[in-house]
MIDO-13514 format. One line per 5 residues: number of its first residue (from 1); their letters; for each residue x, y, z of N, C-alpha, C. Coordinates in nm, 3 decimals. Atoms other than C-alpha are relative to their C-alpha. Example, Ala and Ser with C-alpha at 12.3 -4.5 7.8 and 13.67 -1.06 7.14 Angstrom:
2
1 = as = 0.089:-0.119:0.000:1.230:-0.450:0.780:0.090:0.120:0.000 | -0.082:-0.119:-0.006:1.367:-0.106:0.714:-0.077:0.109:0.073
REM end
This chain:
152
1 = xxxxx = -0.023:-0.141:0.030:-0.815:5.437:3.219:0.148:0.029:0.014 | -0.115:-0.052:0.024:-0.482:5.600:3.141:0.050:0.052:0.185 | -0.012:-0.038:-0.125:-0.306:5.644:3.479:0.059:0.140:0.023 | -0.051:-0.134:-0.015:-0.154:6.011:3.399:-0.069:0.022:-0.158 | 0.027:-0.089:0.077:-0.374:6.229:3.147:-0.002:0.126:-0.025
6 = xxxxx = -0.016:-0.150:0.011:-0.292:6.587:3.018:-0.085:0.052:-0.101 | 0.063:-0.126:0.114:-0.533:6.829:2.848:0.027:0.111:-0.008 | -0.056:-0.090:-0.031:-0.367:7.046:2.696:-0.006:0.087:-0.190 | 0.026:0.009:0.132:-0.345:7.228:2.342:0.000:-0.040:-0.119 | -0.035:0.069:0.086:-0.268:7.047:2.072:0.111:0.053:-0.096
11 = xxxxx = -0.099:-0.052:0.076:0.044:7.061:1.856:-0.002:-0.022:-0.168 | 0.049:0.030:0.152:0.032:7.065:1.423:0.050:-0.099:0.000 | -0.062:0.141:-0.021:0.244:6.737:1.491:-0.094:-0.082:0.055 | 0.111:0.112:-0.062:-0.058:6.584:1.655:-0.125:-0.020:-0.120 | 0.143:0.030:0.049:-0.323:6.649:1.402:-0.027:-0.123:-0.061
16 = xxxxx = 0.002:0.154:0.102:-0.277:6.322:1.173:-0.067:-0.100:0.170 | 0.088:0.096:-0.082:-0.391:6.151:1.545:-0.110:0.057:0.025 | 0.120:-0.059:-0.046:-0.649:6.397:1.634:-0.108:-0.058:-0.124 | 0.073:0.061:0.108:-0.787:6.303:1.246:-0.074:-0.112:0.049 | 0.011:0.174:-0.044:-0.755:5.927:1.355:-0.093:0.004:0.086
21 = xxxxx = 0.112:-0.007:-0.051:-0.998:5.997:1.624:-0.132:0.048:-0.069 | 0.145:-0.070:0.074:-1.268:6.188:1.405:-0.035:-0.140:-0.076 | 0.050:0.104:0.097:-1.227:5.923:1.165:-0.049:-0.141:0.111 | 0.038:0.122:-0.063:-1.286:5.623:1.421:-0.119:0.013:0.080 | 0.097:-0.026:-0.060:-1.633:5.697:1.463:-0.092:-0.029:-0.149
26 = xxxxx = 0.130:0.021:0.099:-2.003:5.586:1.256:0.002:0.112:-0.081 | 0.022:-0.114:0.075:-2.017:5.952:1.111:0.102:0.039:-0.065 | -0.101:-0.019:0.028:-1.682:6.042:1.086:0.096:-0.057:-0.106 | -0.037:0.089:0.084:-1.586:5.720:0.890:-0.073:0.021:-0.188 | 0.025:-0.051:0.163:-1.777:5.901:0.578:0.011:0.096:-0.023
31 = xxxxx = -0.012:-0.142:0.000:-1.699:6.291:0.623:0.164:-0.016:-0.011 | -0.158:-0.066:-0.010:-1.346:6.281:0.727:0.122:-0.110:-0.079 | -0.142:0.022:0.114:-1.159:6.204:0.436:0.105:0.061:-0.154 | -0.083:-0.073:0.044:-0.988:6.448:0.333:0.146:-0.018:0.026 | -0.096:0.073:-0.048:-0.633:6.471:0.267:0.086:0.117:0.079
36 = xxxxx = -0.046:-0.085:-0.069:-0.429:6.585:0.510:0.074:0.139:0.038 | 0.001:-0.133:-0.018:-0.314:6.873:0.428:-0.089:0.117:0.027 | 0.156:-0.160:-0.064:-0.676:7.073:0.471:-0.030:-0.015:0.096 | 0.005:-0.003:-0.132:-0.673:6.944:0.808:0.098:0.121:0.069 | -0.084:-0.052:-0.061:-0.324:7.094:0.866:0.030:0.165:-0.047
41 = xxxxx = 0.049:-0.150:0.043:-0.436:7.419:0.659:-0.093:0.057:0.111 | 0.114:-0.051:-0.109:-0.752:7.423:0.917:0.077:0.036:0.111 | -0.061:-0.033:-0.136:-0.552:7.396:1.217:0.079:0.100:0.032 | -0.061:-0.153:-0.015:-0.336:7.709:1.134:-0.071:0.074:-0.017 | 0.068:-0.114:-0.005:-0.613:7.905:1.065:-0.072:-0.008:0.112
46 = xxxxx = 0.029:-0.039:-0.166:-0.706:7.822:1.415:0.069:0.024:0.078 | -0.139:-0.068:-0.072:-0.387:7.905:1.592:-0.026:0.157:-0.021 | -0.014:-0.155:0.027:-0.430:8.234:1.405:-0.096:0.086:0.078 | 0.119:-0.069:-0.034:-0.793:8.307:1.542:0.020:0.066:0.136 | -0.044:-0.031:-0.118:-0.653:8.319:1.881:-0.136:-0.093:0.092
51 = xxxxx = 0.109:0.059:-0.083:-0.997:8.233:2.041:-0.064:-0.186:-0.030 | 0.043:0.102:0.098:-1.040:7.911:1.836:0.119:-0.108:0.069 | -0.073:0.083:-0.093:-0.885:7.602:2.076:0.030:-0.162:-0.061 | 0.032:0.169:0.005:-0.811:7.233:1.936:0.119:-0.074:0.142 | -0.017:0.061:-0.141:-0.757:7.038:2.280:0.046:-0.145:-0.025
56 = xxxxx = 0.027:0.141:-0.033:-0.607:6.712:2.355:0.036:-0.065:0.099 | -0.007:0.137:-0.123:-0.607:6.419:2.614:0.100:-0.063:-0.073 | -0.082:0.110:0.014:-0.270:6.276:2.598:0.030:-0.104:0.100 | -0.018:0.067:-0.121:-0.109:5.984:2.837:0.131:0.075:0.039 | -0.162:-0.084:-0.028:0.216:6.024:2.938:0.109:-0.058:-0.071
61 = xxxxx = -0.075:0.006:0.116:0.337:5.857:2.608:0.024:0.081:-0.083 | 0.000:-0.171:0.052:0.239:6.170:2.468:-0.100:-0.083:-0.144 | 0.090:0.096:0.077:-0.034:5.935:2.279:-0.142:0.115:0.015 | 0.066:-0.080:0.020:-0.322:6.157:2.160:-0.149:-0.061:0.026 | 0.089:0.097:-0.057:-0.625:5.989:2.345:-0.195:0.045:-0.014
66 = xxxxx = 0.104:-0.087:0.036:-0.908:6.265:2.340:-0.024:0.096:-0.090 | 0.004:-0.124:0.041:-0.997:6.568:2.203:-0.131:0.081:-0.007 | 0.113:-0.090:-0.002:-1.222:6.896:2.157:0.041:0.074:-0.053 | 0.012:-0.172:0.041:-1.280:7.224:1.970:-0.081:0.074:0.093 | 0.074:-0.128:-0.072:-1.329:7.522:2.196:0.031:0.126:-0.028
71 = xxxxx = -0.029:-0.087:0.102:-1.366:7.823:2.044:-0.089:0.134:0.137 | 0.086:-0.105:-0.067:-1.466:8.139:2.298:-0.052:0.162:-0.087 | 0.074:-0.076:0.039:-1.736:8.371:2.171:-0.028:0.083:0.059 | 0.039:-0.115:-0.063:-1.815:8.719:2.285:-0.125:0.062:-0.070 | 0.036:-0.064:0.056:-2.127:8.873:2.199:-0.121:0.097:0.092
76 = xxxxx = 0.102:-0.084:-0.065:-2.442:9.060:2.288:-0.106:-0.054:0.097 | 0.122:0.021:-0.118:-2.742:8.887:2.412:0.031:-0.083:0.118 | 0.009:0.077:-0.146:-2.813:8.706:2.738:0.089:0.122:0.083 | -0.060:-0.131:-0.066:-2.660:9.072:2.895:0.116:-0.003:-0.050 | -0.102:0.046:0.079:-2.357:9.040:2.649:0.119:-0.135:0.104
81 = xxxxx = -0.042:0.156:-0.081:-2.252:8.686:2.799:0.097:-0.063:-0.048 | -0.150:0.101:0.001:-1.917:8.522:2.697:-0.031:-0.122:-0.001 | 0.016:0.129:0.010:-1.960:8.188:2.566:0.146:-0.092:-0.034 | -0.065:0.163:0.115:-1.753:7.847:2.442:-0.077:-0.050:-0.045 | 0.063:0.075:0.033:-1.863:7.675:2.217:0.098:-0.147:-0.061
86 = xxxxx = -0.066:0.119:-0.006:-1.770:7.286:2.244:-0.043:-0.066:-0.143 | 0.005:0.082:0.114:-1.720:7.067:1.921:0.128:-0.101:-0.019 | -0.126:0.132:0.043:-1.534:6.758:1.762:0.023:-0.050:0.108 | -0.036:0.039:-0.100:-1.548:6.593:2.099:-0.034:-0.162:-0.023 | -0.040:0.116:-0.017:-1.398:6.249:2.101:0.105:-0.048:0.096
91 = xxxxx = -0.086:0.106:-0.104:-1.233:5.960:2.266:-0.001:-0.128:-0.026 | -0.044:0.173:0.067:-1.043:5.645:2.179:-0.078:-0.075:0.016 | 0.116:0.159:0.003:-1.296:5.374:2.153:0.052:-0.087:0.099 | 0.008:0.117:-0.112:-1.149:5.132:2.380:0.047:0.077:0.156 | -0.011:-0.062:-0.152:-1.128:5.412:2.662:-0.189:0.081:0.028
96 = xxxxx = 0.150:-0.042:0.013:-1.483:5.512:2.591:-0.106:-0.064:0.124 | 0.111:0.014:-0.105:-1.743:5.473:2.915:0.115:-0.052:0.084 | -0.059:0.025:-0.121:-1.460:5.469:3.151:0.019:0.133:0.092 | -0.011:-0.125:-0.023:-1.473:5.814:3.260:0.053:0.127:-0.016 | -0.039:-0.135:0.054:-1.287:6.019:3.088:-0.035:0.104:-0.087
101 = xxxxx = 0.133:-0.135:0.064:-1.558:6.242:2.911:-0.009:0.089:0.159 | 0.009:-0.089:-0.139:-1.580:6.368:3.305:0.134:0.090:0.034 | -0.104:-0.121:-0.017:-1.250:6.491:3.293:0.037:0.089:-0.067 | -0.008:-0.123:0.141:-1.253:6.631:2.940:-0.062:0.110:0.056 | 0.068:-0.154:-0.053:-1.550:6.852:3.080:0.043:0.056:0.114
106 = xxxxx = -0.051:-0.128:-0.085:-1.371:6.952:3.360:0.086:0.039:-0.037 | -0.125:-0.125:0.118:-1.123:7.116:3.109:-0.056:0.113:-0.044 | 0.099:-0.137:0.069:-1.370:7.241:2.918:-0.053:0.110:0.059 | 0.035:-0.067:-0.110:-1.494:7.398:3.249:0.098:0.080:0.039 | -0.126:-0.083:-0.043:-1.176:7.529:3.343:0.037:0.110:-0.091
111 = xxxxx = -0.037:-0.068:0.093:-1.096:7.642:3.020:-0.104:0.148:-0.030 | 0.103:-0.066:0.055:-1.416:7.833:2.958:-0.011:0.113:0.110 | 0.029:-0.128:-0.134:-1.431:8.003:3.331:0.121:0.114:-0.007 | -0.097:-0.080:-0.005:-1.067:8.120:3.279:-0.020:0.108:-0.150 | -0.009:-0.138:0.111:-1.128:8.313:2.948:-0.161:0.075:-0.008
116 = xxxxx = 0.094:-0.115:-0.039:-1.436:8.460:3.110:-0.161:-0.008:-0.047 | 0.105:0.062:0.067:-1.721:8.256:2.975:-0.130:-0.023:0.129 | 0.083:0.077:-0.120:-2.041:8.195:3.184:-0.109:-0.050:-0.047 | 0.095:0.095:0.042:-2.199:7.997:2.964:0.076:-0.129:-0.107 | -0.065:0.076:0.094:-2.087:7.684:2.798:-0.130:-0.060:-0.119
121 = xxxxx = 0.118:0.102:0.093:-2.313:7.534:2.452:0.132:-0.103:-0.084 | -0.012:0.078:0.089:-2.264:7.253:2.258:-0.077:-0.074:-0.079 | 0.068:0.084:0.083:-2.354:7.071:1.923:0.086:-0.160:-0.011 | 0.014:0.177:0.052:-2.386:6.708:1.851:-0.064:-0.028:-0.073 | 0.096:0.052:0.129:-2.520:6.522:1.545:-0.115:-0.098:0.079
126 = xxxxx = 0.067:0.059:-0.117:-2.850:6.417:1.679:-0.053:-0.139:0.001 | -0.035:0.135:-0.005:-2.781:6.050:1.624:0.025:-0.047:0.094 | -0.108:0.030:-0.094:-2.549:6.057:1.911:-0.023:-0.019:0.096 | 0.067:-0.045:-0.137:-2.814:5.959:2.176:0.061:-0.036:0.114 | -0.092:0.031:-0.083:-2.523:5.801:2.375:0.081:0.109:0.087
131 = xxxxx = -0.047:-0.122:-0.091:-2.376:6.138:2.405:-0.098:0.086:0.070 | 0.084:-0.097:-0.022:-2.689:6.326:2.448:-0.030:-0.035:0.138 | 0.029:0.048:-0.200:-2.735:6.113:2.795:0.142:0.063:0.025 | -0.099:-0.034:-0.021:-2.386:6.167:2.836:-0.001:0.180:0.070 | -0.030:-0.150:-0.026:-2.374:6.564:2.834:-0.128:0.018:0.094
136 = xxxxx = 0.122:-0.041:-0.056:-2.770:6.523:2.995:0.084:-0.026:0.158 | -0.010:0.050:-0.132:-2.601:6.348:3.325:0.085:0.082:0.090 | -0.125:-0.073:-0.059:-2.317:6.628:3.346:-0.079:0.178:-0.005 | 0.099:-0.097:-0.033:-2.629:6.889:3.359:-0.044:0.102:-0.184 | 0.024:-0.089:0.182:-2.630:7.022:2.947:-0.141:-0.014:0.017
141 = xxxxx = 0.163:0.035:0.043:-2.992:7.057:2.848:0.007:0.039:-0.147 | -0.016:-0.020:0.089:-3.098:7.038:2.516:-0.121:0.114:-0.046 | 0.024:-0.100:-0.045:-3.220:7.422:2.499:-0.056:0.039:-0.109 | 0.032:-0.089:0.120:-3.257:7.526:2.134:0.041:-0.143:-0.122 | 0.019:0.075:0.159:-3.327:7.350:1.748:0.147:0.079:-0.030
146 = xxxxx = -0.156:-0.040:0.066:-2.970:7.386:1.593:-0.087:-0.035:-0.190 | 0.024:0.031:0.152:-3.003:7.433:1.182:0.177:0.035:-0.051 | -0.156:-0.008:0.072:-2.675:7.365:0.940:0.000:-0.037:-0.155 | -0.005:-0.033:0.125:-2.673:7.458:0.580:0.132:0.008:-0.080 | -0.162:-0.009:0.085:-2.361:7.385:0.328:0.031:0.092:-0.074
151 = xx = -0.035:-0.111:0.054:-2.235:7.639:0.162:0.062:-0.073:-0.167 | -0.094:0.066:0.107:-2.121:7.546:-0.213:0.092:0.144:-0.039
REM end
């Protein structure tokens, strides 16, 4: 494991590695190939949102190692409850089952308590039964049927 890691926001100079992670994955290796500019179109229209977070795990090469989308939601039910909602969560393949998914979520944790959240959800493609233990061992439950429809 990396002996100094920072999670921290991500800069438009990082996205071409943050890509490199989406893409170095079974699913990812047939979705994410687009070209880079609609990545670096996406990522300013998340800067703009304000609430809309792309996160990353660097070392202290300034090497782009992890990452996450956290995006905090405000709305009504559950007594109008303040959420995050976690996505795009990766990590370099040859740092993978060494523990640093435990420190990502204690970002995500940090991140989510400080902008007033007291609930965290997340989706995963439900292939991913590696993660699904993963998020099961760090207390997630899998709570509700998720549905996702394309838009043409």
């Amino acid at each position: 494991m990396p002996k100094v890691l920072e999670f921290r926001e991500a800069r438009r100079d990082e996205v071409a590695q943050v890509v490199a992670l989406l893409r170095d994955d079974v699913l990812g290796q047939g979705r994410e190939l687009g070209d880079m500019s609609e990545y670096l179109t996406a990522f300013d229209a998340m800067q703009a949102e304000g609430n809309n977070h792309l996160i990353v795990g660097v070392d202290a090469q300034g090497a782009v190692l992890a990452t996450y989308q956290i995006t905090m939601i405000s709305g009504l039910s559950l007594l109008a409850v303040r959420r995050a909602q976690v996505e795009s969560v990766r990590i370099a393949r040859h740092l993978r089952g060494q523990g640093l998914g435990h420190l990502m979520f204690a970002d995500v944790e940090a991140r989510a308590r400080a902008a007033g959240c007291r609930l965290i959800q997340l989706t995963m493609n439900a292939t991913r039964t590696e993660s699904r233990r993963f998020y099961e061992s760090l207390g997630y439950r899998a709570s509700h049927v998720g549905f996702k429809r394309a838009l043409d």
